[in-house]
GUDOMI-384165 format. One record per atom (N, C-alpha, C): x, y, z; residue in three letters. Coordinates in steps of 0.05 Angstrom, whole numbers, plus 5000, padded with zeros to 4 digits. Example, Ala and Ser with C-alpha at 12.3 -4.5 7.8 and 13.67 -1.06 7.14 Angstrom:
<sites>
526448865156ALA 524649105156ALA 526449345156ALA 525749555142SER 527349795143SER 525850015157SER 
</sites>
This chain:
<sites>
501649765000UNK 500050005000UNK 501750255000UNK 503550244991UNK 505450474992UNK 507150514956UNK 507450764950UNK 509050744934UNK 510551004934UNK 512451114917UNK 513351354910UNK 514551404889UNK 515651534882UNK 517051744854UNK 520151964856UNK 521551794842UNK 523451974845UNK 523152274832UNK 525052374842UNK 525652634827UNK 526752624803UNK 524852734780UNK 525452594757UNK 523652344751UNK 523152254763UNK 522151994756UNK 520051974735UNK 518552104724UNK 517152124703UNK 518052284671UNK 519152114665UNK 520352224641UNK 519152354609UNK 516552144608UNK 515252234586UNK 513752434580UNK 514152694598UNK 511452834600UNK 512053094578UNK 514053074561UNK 514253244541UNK 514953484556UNK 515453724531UNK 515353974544UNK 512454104570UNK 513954304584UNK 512454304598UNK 509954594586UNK 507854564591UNK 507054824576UNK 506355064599UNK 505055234579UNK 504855494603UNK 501655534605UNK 500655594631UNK 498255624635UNK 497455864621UNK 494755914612UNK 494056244609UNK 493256374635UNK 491156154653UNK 491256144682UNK 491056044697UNK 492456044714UNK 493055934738UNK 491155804762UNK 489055954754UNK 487155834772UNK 486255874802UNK 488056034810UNK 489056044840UNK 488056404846UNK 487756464876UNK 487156714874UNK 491056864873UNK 490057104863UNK 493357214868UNK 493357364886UNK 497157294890UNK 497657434921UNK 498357744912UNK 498957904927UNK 500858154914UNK 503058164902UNK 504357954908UNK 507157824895UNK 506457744868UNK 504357694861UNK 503857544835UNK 504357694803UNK 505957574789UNK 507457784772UNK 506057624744UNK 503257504744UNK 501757414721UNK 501057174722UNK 499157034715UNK 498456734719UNK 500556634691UNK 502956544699UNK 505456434674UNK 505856204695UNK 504356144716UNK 505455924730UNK 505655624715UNK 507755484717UNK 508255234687UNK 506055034714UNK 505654824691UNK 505454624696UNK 506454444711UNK 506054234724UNK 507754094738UNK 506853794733UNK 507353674709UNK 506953434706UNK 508153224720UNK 510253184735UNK 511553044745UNK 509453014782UNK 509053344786UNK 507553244811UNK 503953124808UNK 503653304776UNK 500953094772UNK 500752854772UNK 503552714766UNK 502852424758UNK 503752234781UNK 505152434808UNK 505952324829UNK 504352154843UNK 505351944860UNK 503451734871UNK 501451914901UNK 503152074906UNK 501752274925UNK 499252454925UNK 500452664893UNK 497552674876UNK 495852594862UNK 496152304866UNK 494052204854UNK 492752074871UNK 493352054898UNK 492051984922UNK 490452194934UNK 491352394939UNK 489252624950UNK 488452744930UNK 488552654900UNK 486252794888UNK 483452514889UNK 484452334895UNK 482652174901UNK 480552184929UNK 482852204943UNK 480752304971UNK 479252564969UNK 480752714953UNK 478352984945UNK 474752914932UNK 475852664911UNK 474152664894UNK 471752414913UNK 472352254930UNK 470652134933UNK 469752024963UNK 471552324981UNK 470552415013UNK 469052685015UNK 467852755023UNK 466052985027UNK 467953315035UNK 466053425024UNK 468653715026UNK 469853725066UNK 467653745084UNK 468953705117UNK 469953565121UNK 471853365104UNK 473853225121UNK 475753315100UNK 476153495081UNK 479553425063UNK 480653665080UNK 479653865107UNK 483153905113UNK 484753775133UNK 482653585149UNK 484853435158UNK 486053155140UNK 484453135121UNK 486352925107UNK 488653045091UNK 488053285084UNK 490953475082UNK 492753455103UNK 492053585129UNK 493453595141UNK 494753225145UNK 493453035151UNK 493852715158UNK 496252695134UNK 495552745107UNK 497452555083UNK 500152785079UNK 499453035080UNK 500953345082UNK 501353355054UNK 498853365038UNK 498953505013UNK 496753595008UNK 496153815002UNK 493453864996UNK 492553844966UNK 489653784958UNK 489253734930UNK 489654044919UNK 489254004901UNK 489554134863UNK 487454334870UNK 489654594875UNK 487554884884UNK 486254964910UNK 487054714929UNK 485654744962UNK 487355044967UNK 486555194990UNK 487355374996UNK 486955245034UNK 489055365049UNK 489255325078UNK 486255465092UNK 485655315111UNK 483455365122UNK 483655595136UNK 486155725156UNK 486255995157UNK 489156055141UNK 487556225131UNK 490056355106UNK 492056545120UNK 494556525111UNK 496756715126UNK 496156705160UNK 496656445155UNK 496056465199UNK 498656575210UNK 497656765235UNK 500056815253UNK 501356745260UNK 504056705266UNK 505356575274UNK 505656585303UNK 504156795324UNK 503556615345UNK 501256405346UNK 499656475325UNK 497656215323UNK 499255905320UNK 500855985303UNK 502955765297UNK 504055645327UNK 504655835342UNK 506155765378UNK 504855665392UNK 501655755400UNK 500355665411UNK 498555485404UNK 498955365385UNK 497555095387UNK 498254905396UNK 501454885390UNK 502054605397UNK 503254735430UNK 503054905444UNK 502754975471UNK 501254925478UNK 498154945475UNK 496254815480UNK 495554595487UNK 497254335460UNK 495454105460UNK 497553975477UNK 500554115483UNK 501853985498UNK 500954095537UNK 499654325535UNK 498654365568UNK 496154135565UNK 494654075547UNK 492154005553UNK 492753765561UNK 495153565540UNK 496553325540UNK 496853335573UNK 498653455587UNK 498953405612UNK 497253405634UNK 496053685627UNK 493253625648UNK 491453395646UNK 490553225619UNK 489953095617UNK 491152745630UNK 493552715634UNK 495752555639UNK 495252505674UNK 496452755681UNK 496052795707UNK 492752775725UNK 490952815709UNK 487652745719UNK 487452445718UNK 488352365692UNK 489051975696UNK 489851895710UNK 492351965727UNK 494051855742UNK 492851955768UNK 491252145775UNK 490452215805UNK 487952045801UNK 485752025779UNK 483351865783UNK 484051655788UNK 485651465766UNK 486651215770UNK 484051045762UNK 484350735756UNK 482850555742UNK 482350535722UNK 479450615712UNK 478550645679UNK 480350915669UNK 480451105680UNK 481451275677UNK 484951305659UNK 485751075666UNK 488051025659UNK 488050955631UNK 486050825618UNK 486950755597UNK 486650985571UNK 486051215584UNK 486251485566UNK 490051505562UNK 490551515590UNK 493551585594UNK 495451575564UNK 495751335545UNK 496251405522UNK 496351525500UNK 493651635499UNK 492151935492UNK 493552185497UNK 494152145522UNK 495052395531UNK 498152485526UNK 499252295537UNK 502552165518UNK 503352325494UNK 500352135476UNK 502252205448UNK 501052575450UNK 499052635465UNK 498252965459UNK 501853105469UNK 502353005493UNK 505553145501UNK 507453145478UNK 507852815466UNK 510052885443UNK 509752985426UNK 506652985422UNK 506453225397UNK 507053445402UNK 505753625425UNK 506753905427UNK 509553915429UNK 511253705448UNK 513553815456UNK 514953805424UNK 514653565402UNK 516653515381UNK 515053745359UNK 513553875365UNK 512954055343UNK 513554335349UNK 514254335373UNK 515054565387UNK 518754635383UNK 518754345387UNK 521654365364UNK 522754365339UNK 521254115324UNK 522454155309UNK 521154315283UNK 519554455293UNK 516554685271UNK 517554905284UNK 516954945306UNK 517555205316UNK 519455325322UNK 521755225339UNK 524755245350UNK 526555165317UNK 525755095303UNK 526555055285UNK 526655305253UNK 524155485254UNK 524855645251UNK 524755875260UNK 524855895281UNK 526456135296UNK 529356135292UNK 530655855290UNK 533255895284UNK 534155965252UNK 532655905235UNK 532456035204UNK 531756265209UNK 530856445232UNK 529756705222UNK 526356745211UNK 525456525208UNK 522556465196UNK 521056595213UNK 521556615243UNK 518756475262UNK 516856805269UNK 518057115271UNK 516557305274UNK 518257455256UNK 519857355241UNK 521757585219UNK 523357865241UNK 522457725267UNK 524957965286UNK 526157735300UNK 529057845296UNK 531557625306UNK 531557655327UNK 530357875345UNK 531457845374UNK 529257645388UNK 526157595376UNK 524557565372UNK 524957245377UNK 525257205356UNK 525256945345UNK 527556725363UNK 530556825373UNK 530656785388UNK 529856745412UNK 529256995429UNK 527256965463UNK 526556785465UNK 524256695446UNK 521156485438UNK 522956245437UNK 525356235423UNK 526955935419UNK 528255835452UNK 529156105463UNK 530556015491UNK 528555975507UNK 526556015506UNK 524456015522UNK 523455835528UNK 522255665501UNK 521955375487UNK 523855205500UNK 525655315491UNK 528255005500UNK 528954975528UNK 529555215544UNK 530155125568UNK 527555035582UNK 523555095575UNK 522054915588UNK 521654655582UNK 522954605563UNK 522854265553UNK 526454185560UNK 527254365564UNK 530054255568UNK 531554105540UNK 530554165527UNK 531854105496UNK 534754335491UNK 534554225468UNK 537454435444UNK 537254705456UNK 538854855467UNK 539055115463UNK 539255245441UNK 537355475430UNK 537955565407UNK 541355605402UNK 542955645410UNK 545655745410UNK 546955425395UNK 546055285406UNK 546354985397UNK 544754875369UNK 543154885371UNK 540354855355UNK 542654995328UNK 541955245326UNK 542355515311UNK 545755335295UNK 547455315314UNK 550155185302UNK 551054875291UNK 548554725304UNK 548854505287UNK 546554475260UNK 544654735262UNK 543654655238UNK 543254715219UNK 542455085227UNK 543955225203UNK 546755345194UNK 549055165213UNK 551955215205UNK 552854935199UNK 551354795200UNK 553154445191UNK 550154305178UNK 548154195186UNK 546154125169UNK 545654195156UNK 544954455138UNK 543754495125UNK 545754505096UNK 549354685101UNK 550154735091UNK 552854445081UNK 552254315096UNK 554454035094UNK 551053735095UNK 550053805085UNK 546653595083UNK 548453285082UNK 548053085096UNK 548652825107UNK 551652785104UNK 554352975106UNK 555952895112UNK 557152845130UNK 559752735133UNK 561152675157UNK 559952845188UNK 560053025173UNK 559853225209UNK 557353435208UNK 554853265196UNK 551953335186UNK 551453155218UNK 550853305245UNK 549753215269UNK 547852945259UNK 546953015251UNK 544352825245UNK 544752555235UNK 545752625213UNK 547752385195UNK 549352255223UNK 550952445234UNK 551952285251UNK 551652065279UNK 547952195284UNK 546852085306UNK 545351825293UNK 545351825269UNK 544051605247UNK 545551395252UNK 547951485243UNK 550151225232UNK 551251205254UNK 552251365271UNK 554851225291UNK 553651215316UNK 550551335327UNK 550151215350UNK 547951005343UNK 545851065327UNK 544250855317UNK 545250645319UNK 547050625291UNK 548950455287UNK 548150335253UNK 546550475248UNK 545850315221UNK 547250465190UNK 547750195191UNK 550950325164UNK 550450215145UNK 551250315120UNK 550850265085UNK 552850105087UNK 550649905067UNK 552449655061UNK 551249405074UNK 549749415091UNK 548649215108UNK 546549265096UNK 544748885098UNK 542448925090UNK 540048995102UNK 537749095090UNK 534949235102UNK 534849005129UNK 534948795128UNK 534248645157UNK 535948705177UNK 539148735168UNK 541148755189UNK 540349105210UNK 539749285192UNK 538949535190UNK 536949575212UNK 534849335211UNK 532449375221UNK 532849265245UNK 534949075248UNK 536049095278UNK 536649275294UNK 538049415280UNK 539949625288UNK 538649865305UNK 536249885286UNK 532950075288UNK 532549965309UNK 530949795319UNK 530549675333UNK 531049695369UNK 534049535356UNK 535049575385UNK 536149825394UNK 537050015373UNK 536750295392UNK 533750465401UNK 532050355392UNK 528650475398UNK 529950345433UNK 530250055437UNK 529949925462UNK 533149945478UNK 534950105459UNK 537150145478UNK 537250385501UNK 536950165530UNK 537950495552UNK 540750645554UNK 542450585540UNK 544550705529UNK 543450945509UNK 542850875487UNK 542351125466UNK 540251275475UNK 538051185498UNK 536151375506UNK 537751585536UNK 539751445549UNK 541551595566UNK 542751865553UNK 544751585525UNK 545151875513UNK 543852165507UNK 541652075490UNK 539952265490UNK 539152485509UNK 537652315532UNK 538452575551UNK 540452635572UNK 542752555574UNK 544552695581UNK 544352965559UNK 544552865542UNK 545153165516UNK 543453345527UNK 541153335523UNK 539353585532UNK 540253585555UNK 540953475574UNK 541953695599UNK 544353835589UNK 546553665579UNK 549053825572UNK 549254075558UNK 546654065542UNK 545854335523UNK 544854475541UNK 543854485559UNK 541754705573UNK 544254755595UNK 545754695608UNK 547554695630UNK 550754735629UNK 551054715613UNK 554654695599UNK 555054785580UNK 553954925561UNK 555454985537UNK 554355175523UNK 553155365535UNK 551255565534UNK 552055865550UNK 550356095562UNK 551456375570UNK 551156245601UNK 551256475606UNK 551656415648UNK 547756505652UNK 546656685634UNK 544256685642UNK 542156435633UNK 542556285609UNK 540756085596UNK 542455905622UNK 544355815630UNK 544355615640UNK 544455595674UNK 543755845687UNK 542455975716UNK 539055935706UNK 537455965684UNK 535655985677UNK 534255705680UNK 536055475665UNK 535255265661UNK 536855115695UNK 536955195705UNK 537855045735UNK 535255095750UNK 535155465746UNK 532155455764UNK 529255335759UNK 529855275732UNK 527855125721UNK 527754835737UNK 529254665728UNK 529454325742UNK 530254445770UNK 530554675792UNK 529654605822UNK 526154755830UNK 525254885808UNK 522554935808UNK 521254655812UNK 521954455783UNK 520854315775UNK 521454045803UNK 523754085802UNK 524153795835UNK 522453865855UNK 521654115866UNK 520354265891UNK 517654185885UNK 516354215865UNK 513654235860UNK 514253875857UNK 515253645845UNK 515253425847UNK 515353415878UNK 517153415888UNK 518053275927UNK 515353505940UNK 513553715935UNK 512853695954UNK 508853635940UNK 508353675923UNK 505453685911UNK 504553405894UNK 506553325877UNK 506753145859UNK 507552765867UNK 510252775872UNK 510452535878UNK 512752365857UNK 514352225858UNK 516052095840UNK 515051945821UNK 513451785825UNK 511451525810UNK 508951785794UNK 507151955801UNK 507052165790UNK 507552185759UNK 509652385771UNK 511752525756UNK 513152335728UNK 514052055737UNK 514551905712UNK 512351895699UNK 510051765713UNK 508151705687UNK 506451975678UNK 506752275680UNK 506952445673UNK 508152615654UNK 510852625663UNK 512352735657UNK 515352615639UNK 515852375646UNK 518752235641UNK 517652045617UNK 516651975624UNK 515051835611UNK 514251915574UNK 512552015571UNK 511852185549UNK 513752395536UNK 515452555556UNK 517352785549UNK 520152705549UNK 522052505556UNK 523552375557UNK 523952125539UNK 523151845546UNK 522751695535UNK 521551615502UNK 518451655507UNK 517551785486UNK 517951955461UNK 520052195478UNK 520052475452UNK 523152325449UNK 524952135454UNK 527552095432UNK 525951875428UNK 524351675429UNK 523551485414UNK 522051645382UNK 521751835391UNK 519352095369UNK 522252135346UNK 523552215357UNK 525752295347UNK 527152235325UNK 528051895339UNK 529651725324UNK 527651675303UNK 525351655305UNK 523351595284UNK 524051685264UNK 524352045271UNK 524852225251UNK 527152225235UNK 529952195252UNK 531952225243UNK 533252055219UNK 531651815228UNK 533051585202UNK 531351595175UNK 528751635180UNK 527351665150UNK 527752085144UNK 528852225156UNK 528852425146UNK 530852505123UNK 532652375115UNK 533952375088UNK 535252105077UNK 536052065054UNK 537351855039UNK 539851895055UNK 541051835077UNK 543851955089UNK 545851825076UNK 545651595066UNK 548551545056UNK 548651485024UNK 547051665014UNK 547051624977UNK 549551804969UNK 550751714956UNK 553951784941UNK 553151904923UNK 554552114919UNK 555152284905UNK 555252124873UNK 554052104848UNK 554452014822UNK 556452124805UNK 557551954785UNK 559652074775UNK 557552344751UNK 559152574743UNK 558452804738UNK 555552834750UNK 555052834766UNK 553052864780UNK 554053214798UNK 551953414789UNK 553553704812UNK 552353644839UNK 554053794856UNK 553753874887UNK 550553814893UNK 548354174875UNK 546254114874UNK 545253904868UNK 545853744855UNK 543553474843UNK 544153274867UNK 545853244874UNK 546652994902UNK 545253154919UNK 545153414932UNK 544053574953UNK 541053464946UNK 539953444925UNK 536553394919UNK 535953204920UNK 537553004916UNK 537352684911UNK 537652594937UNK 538652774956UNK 538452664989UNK 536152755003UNK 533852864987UNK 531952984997UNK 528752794999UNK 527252865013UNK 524952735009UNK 521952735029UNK 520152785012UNK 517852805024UNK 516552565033UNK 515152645047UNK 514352405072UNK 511352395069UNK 509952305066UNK 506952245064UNK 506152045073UNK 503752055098UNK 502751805112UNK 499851755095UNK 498751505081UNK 496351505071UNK 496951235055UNK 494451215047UNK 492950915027UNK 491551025001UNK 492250864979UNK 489650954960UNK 487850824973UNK 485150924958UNK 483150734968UNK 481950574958UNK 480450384973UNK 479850134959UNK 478550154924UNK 477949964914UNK 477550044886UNK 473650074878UNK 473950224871UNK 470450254869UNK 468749944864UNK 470749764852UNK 469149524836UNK 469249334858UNK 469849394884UNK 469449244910UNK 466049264911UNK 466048974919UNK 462448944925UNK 462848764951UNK 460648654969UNK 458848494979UNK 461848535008UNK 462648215014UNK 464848255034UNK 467348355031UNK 469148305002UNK 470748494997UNK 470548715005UNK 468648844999UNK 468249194998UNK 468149255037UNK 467049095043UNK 466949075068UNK 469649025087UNK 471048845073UNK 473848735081UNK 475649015078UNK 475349085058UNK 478149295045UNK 477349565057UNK 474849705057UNK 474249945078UNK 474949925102UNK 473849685115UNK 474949615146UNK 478349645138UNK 480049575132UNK 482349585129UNK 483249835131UNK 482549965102UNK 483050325105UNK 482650395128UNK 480450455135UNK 480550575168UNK 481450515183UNK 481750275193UNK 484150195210UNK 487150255216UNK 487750295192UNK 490850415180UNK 490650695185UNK 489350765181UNK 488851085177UNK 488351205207UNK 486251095222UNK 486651095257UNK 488750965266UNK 489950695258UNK 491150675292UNK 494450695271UNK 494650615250UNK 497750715238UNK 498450955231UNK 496651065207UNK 497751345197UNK 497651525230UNK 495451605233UNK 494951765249UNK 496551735277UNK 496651585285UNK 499451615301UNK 502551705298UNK 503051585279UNK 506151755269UNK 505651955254UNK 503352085252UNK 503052355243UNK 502952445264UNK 501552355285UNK 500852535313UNK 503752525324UNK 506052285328UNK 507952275345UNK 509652315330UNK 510552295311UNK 513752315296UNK 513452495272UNK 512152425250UNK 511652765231UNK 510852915230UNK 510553015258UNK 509453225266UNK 509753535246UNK 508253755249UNK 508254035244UNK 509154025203UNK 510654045196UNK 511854005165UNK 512653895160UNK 514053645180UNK 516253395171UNK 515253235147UNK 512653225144UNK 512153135122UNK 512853165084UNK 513453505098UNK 515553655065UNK 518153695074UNK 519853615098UNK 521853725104UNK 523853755087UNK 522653525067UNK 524953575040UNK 524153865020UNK 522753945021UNK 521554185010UNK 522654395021UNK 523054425047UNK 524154565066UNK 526954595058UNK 529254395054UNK 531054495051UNK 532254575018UNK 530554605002UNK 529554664968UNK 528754984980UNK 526955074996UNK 526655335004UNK 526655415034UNK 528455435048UNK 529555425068UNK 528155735084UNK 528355875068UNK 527256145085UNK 523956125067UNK 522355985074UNK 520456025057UNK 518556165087UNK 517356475080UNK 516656645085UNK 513056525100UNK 511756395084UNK 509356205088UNK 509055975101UNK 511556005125UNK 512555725134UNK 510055645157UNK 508155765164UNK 506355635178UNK 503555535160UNK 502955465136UNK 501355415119UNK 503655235104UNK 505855115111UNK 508655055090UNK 507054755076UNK 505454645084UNK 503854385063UNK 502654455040UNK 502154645039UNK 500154925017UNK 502455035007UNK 503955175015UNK 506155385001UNK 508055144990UNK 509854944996UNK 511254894987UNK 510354744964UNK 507154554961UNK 506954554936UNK 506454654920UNK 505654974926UNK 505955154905UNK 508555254895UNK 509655214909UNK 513355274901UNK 513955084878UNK 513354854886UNK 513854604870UNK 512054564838UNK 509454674843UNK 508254654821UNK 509254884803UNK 510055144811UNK 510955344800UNK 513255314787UNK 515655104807UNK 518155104794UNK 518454844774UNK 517454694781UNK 517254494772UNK 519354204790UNK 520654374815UNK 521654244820UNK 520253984849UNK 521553814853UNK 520453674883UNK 522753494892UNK 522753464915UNK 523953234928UNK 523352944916UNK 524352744920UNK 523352464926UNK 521252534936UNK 518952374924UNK 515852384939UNK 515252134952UNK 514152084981UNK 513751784983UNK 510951774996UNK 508151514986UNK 506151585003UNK 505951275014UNK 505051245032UNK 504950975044UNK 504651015078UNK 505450795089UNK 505550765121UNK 508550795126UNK 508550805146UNK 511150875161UNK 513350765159UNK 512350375169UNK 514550215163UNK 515850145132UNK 513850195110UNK 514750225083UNK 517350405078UNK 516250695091UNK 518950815091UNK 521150825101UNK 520650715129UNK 523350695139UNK 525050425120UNK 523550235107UNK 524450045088UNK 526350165064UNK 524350285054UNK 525450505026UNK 527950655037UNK 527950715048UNK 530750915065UNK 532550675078UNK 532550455083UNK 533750305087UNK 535750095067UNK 532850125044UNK 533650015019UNK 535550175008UNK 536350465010UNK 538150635004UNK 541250635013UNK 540650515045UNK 543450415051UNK 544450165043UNK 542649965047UNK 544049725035UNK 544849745003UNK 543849884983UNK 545549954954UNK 548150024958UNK 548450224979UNK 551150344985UNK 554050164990UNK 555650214980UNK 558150104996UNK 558150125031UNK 559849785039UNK 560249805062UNK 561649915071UNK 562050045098UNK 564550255103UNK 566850155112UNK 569150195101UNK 570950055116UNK 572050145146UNK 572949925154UNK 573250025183UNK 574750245190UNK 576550275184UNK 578550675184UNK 575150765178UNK 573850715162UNK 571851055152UNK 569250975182UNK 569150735187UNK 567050775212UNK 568550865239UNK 566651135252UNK 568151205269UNK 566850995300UNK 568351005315UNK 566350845339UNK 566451015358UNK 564351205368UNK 564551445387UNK 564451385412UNK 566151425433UNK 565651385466UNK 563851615466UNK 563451465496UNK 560751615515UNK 561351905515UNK 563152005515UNK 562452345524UNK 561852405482UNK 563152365466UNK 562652355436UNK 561052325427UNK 558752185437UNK 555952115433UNK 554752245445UNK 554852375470UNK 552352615487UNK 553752775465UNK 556252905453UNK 557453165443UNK 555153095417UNK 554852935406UNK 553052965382UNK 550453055387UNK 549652745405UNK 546552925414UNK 545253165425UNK 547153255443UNK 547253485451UNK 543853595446UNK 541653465459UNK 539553525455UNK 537553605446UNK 538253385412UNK 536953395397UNK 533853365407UNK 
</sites>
């Protein structure tokens, strides 16, 4: 139930022609409906899935199936247009206070009560991982109020209450080495992939899926992990962010030892915001690019930079109209099922906020519309003609496909694999 399309991947579609119009309302920027065609994303497995769910779900459900697959059909416009970007802050502030209050009412009612508690979980990793990596994320591009002093505050603010990346951190591993060195040697990311993961090109998709695996269930790589976010918030930062973030965790111990309680507090707090948000994480990190695709011979900088790129789409076509009697019955039950308890979960916990175009993201990096960025960036794309790798399916498909990318690769020889000690490994994570 999954497929995708490379970049490029559709070859036959002739010249591209020019609209007379465009179809779309214009912005003030708009310098004539000359917007081209984009045959390559018409014929994509993605648009041809949500022009399907357009054509044969009722108009009140396509924007969250926009938002669920993160493409919108052919001419949708965002439900609030040009949203604020503190609208943008306070949502996922919200669903992550409601997440806890909700968490914490489970755990004081206790019984039936409890079996919400998961509910509430994934509401925390959503707010906290969209709060990073949507929000804290561009504040450090400059995106998030277009004032730098701004955009910062809101990022330190963010990080030291979740105890994550300090922007100062954040800011230097991603737009001074990720963005500008994308899956090399000393690309943080790349590096938390391959050398603490452990999953290396050249091994096959099963060996790989070990590797996945047992770091999801390693208490080593989840130590790692947070050691980093303390190390980032406490060590390597100004004398006021890291006086800031101390009074924070003895706020937070005081209100535990004297209101709360230890047992509490884990299944609260440690639990969902710890555990949980690097299990969220690692999700992210390994299907978020092709990390070890080699460079092709005459192949430029740009074209390997694009070919490491890729969009993420959670969804199913749907069953086939010529389903009748129990079939039809069999294959709808299916869809929905996938769609509640698979898609919609790793959309709620791991592709959170735009991860779903993140490859779009780094194709237009300061894109100005970054809180509507499922809408804007395929207008970027239909305009330029350009796109990432497109992929639509379930989760474990992709982490497959991205796996299938390392096993093509050469194995590394041992000089080129590094093996990082313990303080080398918090220095990477450094709270992601």
């Amino acid at each position: 139930m999954q497929t995708s399309v490379k970049k490029g991947g559709v070859d036959d579609v002739g010249p591209v022609p020019v609209r007379k119009d465009c179809g779309t309302k214009r912005s003030p920027r708009c310098k004539g409906c000359k917007r081209k065609r984009n045959p390559r994303l018409e014929a994509s497995p993605v648009g041809v899935v949500r022009e399907e769910w357009k054509d044969r779900f009722p108009a009140w459900m396509q924007f969250f199936l926009t938002w669920l697959i993160g493409c919108p059909f052919k001419g949708q416009r965002p439900l609030i247009a040009n949203k604020p970007w503190w609208l943008a802050v306070a949502i996922p502030v919200a669903i992550l206070a409601l997440g806890l209050a909700t968490a914490f009412a489970c755990v004081m009612i206790g019984g039936e009560a409890m079996v919400l508690l998961p509910i509430a979980w994934l509401m925390e990793v959503h707010g906290a991982r969209t709060l990073q990596v949507h929000i804290c994320h561009q504040g450090v591009h400059g995106n998030l109020t277009g004032i730098s002093w701004l955009d910062q505050l809101i990022v330190e603010v963010v990080s030291t209450l979740l105890l994550i990346q300090s922007e100062e951190d954040y800011r230097n591993d991603h737009c001074g080495t990720h963005h500008p060195a994308l899956a090399s040697s000393e690309d943080p990311d790349r590096q938390f992939t391959v050398e603490i993961m452990g999953l290396q090109p050249g091994r096959s998709v099963a060996q790989n899926l070990v590797a996945f695996f047992g770091s999801m269930l390693s208490p080593k790589i989840h130590a790692i992990f947070a050691i980093g976010r303390v190390r980032s918030n406490l060590t390597t930062n100004s004398r006021i962010r890291r006086l800031a973030a101390l009074a924070w965790i003895a706020f937070v111990a005081v209100i535990v030892a004297m209101f709360i309680g230890p047992i509490e507090f884990i299944l609260t707090v440690f639990i969902p915001l710890v555990i949980l948000y690097s299990l969220s994480a690692m999700c992210q990190f390994v299907t978020e690019h092709f990390w070890v695709t080699t460079r092709l011979p005459g192949q430029s900088a740009k074209e390997h930079n694009n070919a490491l790129l890729i969009n993420r789409h959670l969804g199913d076509p749907l069953p086939s109209t010529d389903c009748t009697g129990v079939d039809w019955l069999w294959q709808w039950s299916l869809w929905w099922m996938r769609l509640w308890f698979y898609h919609l979960p790793f959309r709620v916990g791991v592709l959170v906020g735009d991860l779903p175009v993140h490859g779009s993201h780094h194709m237009w990096p300061k894109e100005s519309r970054w809180t509507e960025a499922l809408y804007s960036f395929r207008e970027r794309s239909e305009a330029s003609g350009k796109t990432p790798t497109e992929f639509v399916g379930g989760y474990f498909a992709l982490l497959h496909q991205v796996l299938e990318s390392f096993a093509t690769e050469k194995r590394q020889t041992a000089s080129a694999t590094r093996n990082l000690d313990l303080s080398e490994a918090i220095k990477v994570a450094n709270g992601m």
